[in-house]
C-alpha positions as CSV (number, residue, x, y, z in Angstrom):
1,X,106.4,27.9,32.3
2,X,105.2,27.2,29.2
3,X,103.5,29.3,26.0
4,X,100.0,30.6,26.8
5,X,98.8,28.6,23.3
6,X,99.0,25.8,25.6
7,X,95.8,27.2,27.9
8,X,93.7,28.2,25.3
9,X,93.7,25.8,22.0
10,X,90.9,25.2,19.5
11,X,89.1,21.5,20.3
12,X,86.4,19.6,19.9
13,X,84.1,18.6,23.2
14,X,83.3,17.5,25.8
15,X,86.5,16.9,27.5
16,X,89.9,17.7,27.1
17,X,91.4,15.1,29.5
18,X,88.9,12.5,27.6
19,X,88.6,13.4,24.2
20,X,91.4,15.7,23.1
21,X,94.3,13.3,24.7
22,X,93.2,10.4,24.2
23,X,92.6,11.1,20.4
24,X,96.1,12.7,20.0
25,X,97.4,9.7,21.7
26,X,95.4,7.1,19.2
27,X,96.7,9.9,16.1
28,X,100.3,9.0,17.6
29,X,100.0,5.1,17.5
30,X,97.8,5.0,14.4
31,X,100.9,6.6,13.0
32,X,103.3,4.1,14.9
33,X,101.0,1.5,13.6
34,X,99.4,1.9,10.0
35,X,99.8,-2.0,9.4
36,X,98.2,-3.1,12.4
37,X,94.8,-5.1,11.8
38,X,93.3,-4.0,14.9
39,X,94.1,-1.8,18.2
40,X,93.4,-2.5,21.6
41,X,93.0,0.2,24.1
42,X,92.4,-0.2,27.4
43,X,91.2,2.4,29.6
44,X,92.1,3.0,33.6
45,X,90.7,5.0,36.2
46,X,88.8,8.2,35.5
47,X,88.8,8.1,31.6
48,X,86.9,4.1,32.4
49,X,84.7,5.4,34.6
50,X,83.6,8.1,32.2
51,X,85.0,7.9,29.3
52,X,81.5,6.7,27.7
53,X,79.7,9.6,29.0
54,X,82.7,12.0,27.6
55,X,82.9,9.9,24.0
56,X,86.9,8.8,24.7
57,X,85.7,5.5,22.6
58,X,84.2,7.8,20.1
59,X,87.6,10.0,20.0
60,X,90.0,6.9,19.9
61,X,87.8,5.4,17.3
62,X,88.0,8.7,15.3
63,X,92.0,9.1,15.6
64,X,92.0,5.1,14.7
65,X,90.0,4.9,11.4
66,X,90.0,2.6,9.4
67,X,91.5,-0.2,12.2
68,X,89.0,-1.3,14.2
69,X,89.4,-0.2,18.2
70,X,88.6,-3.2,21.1
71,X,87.8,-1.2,24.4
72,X,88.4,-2.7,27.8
73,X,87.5,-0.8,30.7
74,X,89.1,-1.3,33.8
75,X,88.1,1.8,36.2
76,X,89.0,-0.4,38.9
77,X,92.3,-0.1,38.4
78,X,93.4,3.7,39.3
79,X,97.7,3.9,37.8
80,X,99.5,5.7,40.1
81,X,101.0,8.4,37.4
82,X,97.7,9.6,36.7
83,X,94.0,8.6,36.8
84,X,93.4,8.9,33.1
85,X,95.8,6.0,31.8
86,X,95.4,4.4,28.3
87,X,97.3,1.4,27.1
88,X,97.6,0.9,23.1
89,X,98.3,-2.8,21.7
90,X,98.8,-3.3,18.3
91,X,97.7,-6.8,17.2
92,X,98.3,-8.5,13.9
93,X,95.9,-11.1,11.8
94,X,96.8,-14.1,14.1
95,X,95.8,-11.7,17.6
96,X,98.8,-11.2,18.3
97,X,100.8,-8.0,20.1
98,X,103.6,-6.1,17.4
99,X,103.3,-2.9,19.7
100,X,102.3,-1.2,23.0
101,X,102.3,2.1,24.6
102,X,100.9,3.0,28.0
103,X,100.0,6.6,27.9
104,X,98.2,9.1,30.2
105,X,96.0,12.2,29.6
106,X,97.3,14.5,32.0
107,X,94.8,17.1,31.3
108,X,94.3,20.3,28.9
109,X,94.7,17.3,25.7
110,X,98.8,16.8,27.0
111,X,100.3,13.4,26.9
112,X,102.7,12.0,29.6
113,X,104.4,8.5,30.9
114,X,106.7,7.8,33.1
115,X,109.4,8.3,30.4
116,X,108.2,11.6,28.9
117,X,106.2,14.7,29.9
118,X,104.3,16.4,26.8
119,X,105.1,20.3,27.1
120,X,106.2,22.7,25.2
121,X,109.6,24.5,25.2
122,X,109.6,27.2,28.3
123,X,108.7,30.2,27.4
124,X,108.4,32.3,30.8
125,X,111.4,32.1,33.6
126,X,109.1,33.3,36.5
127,X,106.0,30.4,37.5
128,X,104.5,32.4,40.5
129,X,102.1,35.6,40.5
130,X,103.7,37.2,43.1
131,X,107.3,37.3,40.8
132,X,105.7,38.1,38.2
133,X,103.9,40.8,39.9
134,X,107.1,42.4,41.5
135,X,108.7,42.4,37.8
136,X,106.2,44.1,35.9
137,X,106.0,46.4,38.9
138,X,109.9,47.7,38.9
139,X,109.7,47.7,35.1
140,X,106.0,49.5,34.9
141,X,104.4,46.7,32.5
142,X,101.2,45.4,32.7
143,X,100.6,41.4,32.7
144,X,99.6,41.5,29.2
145,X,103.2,43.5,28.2
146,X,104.7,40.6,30.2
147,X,102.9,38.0,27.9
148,X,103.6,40.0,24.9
149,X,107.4,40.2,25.8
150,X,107.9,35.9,26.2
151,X,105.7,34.5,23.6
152,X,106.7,34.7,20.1
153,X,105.6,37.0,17.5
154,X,102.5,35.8,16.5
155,X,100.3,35.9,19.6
156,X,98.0,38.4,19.0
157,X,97.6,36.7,15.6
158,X,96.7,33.3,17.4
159,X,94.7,35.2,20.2
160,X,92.3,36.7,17.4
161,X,91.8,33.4,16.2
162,X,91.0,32.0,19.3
163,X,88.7,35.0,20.2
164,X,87.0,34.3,16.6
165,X,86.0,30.9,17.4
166,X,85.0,31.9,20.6
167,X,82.4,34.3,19.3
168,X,81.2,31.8,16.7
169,X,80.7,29.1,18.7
170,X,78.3,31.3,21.1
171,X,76.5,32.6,18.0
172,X,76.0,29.2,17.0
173,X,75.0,27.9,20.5
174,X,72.5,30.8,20.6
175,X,70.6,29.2,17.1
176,X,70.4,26.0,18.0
177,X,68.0,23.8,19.5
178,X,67.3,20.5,20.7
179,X,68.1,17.6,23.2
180,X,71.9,16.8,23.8
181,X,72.7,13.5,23.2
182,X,73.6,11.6,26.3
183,X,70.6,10.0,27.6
184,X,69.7,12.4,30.2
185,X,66.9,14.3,27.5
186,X,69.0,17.9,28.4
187,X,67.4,20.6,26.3
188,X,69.7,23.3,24.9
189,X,68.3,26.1,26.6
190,X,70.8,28.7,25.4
191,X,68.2,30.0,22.5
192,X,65.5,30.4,25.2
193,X,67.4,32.5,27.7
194,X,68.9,34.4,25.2
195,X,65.2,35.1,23.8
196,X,64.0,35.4,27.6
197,X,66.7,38.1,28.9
198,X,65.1,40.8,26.0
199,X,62.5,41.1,28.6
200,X,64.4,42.3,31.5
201,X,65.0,45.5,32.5
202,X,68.6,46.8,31.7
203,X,69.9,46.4,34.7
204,X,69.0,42.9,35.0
205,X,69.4,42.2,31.0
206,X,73.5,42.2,30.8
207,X,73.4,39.4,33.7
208,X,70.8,37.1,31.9
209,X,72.2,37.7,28.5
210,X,76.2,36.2,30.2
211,X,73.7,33.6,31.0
212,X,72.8,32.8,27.5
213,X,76.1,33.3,26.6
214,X,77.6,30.8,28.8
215,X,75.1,28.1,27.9
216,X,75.9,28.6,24.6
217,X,79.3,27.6,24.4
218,X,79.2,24.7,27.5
219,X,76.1,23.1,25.3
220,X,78.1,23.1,21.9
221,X,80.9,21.6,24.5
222,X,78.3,18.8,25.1
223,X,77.8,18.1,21.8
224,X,81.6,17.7,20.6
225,X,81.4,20.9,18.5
226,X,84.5,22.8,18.4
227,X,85.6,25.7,21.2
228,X,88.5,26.7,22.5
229,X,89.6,25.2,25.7
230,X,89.9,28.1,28.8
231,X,91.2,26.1,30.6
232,X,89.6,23.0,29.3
233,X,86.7,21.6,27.7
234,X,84.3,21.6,30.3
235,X,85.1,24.9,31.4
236,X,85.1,26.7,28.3
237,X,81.9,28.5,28.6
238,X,82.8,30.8,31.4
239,X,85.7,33.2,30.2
240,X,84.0,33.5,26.2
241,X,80.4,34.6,28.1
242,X,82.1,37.3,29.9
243,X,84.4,38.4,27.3
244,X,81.4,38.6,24.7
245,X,78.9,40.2,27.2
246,X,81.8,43.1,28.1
247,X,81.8,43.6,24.2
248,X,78.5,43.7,23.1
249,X,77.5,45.8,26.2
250,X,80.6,47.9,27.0
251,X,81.8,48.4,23.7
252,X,85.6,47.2,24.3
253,X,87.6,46.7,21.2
254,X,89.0,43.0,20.2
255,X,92.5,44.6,21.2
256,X,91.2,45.6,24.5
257,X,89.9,41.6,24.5
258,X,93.0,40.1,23.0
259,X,95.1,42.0,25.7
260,X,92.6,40.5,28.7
261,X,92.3,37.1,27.0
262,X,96.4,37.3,27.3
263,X,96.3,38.3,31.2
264,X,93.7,35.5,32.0
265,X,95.7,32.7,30.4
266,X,98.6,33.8,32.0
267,X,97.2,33.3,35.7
268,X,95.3,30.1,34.1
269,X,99.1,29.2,32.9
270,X,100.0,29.7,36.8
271,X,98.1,27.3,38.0
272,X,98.6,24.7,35.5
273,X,102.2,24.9,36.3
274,X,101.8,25.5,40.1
275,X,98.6,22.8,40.7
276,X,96.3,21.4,38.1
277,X,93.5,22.3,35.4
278,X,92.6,18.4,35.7
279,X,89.1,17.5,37.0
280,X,90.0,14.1,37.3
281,X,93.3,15.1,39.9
282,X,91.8,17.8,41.6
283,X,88.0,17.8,41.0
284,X,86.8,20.9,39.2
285,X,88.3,23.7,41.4
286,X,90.7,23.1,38.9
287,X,88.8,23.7,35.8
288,X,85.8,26.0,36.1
289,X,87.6,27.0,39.2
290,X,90.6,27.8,36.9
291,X,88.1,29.2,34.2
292,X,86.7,32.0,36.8
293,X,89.9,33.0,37.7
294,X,90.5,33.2,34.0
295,X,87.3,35.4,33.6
296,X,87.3,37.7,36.7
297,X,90.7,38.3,35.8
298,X,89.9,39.6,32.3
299,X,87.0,41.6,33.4
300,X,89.8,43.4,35.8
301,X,92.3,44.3,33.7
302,X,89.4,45.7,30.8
303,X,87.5,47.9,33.5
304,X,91.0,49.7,34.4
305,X,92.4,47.7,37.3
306,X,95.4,47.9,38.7
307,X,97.9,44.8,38.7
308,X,96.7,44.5,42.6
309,X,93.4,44.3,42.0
310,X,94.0,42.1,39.3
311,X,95.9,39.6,41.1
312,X,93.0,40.6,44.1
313,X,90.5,39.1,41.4
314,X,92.5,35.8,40.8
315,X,93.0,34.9,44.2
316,X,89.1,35.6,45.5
317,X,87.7,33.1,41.7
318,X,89.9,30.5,42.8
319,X,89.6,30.7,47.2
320,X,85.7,31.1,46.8
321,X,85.6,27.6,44.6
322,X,87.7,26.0,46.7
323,X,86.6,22.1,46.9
324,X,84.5,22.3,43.8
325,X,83.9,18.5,42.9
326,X,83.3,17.3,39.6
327,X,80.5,14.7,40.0
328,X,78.9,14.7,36.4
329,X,76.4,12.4,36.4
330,X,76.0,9.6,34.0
331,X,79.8,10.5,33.1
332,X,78.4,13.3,30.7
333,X,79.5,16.8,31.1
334,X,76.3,18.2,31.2
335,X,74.7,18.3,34.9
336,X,76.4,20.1,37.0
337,X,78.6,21.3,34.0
338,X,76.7,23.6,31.8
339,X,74.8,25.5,34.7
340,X,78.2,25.5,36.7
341,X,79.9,27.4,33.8
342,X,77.1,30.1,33.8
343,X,77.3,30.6,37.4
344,X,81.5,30.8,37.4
345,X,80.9,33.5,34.5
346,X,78.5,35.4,36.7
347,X,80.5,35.6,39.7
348,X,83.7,36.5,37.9
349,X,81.6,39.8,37.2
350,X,80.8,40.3,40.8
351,X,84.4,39.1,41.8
352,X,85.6,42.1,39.2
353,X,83.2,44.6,40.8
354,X,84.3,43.9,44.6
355,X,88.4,44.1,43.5
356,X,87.5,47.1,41.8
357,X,85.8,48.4,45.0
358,X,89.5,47.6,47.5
359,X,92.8,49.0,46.6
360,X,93.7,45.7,46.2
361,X,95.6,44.8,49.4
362,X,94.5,41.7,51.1
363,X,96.4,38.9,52.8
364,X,96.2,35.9,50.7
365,X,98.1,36.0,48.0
366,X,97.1,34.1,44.9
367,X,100.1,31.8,44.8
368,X,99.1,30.6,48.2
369,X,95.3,29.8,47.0
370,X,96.5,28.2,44.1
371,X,98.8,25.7,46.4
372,X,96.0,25.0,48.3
373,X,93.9,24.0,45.4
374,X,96.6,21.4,44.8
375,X,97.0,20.5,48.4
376,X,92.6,19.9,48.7
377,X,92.7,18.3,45.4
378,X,95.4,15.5,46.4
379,X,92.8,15.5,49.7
380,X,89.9,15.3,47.8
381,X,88.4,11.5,47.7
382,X,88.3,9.9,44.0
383,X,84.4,9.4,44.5
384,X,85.0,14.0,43.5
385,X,87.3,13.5,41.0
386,X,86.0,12.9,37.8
387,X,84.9,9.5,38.4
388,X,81.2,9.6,38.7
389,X,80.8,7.8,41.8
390,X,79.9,10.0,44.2
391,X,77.9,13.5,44.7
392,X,75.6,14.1,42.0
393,X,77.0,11.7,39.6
394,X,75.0,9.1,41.6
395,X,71.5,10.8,40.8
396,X,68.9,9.3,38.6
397,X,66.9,11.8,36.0
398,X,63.8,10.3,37.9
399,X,65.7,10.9,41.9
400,X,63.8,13.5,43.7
401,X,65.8,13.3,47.0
């Protein structure tokens, strides 16, 4: 299993399978091709389907600069590798082809083909809660001792940073205003609710503020600002709301943070490894899904709980969004998206307040959620998955059915 710096990296929205892969993969051939006149890229599957809505065009076109980028979309054609393919063509003055490379956005911004699979060097040995679990439990570690024990020396160096831009892109998503560009005329409403929750009574406040919070960072997401993937892209609202909401209110330290931001991407880690963080493979159980797991976990570990009630937390966020679609529609990630992240971050407080409640025994353990994440996710029909076909995708602004 892989570093944790691979869960939670510093990106640009609004999607990592969509923008952050398929610009690393133009960076690559750009590289590979600094003589070409022109590119060609044409786009399969899920990243067709919605790769306007999610700006993959804009993100190729970016990585591609100054050659000019031809687009063929071709969501017809689903590869069976992975949904989000991409072949680059290099063409000379005369049209024609000096290069090609067929690529696929696997999810989290990773490359793969059928000849290579973009990871990083293994870092952990154990892949599974439940072995990692019975180590730190002989040895009497914590989860965040285990991360701190396989990842190199600069993680709580990287973590601050990470936590940094987490807190300034909520601080900028709370001061701004305005419609997000898509076409569906989406007011940032992050500002209002923010402004709104001062009114509520204390015990009400801290719930409305995670709100704010949540919009804050899924809105800048929208926009193609920069945040910090948590899983991904579209999910990175929900763990940086509850994190920032349990220090503003609670008064936890950033080392008390950087120790539950370590915990959470090791269960997200799990599941990349184990199933998917891919909305386009397995719909977005795997992403906000993934991202409530990451946030109920952190919420856990800061309010004392054991490592059973910990890995209680992580199993109940991913069970109870179980067969969460992703059906954005128009392609943007923006409706469902943004209110889905404020609801995930929400529950992952009320999913940290019942495991705090048990002792922490129940009988499904998280490894056995997570498989059957994967298992509904392979079930799941492709109309769910990322393709804007089906569920709400097919909505008009002016349906009221």
């Amino acid at each position: 299993m892989e570093s944790i710096k691979q869960i939670l990296k510093k990106g640009y929205g609004p999607s990592s399978s969509h923008t952050l892969g398929p610009h690393r993969a133009a960076t690559i051939f750009h590289q590979r091709n600094p003589q070409a006149q022109r590119f060609r890229v044409t786009l399969y599957g899920s990243l067709a389907a919605t790769g306007k809505g999610h700006r993959t065009d804009v993100a190729i076109s970016a990585a591609a600069a100054p050659i000019p980028v031809d687009f063929v979309w071709r969501a017809d054609i689903v590869p069976e590798f992975h949904t989000n393919g991409m072949l680059f063509e290099a063409l000379d003055a005369d049209n024609n082809v000096t290069d090609h490379w067929k690529i696929y956005s696997i999810g989290g911004g990773l490359l793969a083909n059928e000849e290579i699979h973009e990871e990083a060097k293994p870092v952990y040995e154990l892949s599974h809660i439940s072995d990692i679990l019975k180590y730190i439990e002989r040895e009497g570690l914590t989860f965040w001792e285990y991360v701190e024990m396989h990842e190199d020396k600069d993680i709580w160096d990287y973590l601050m940073d990470m936590w940094q831009t987490m807190q300034q892109t909520i601080e900028v998503g709370l001061s701004s205003e305005g419609v997000i560009p898509g076409g569906l005329h989406l007011r940032s409403k992050a500002r209002q609710y923010y402004v709104r929750a001062s009114s509520y009574k204390p015990s009400l406040q801290g719930r409305c503020l995670v709100v704010a919070y949540a919009l804050a960072t899924s809105e800048r997401n929208a926009v193609g600002s920069t945040i910090v993937t948590a899983p991904t892209c579209g999910s990175s609202g929900v763990l940086p709301a509850v994190l920032y909401h349990l220090k503003k209110n609670h008064n936890f330290t950033d080392t008390d943070i950087l120790r539950a931001m370590a915990t959470a991407a090791l269960f997200a880690n799990v599941i990349k490894t184990n199933a998917s963080i891919s909305g386009a493979e397995v719909g977005c159980q795997g992403e906000v899904g993934s991202a409530c797991v990451m946030a109920a976990v952190a919420a856990n570990q800061l309010f004392g709980g054991s490592p059973q009630q910990i890995e209680y937390a992580a199993e109940m966020a991913m069970e109870h969004n179980l067969g969460l679609t992703c059906d954005p529609m128009c392609g943007l990630v923006q409706i469902p998206c943004i209110e889905r992240n404020a609801m995930a971050a929400l529950r992952a407080l009320d999913i940290n307040l019942y495991a705090m409640m048990s002792d922490g025994k129940h009988i499904i353990s998280f490894d056995k959620v997570v498989e059957t994440m994967k298992k509904t996710g392979h079930d799941l029909p492709s109309l769910y998955k990322e393709t804007a076909m089906g569920g709400l995708a097919l909505l008009s602004e002016d349906d009221n059915d």
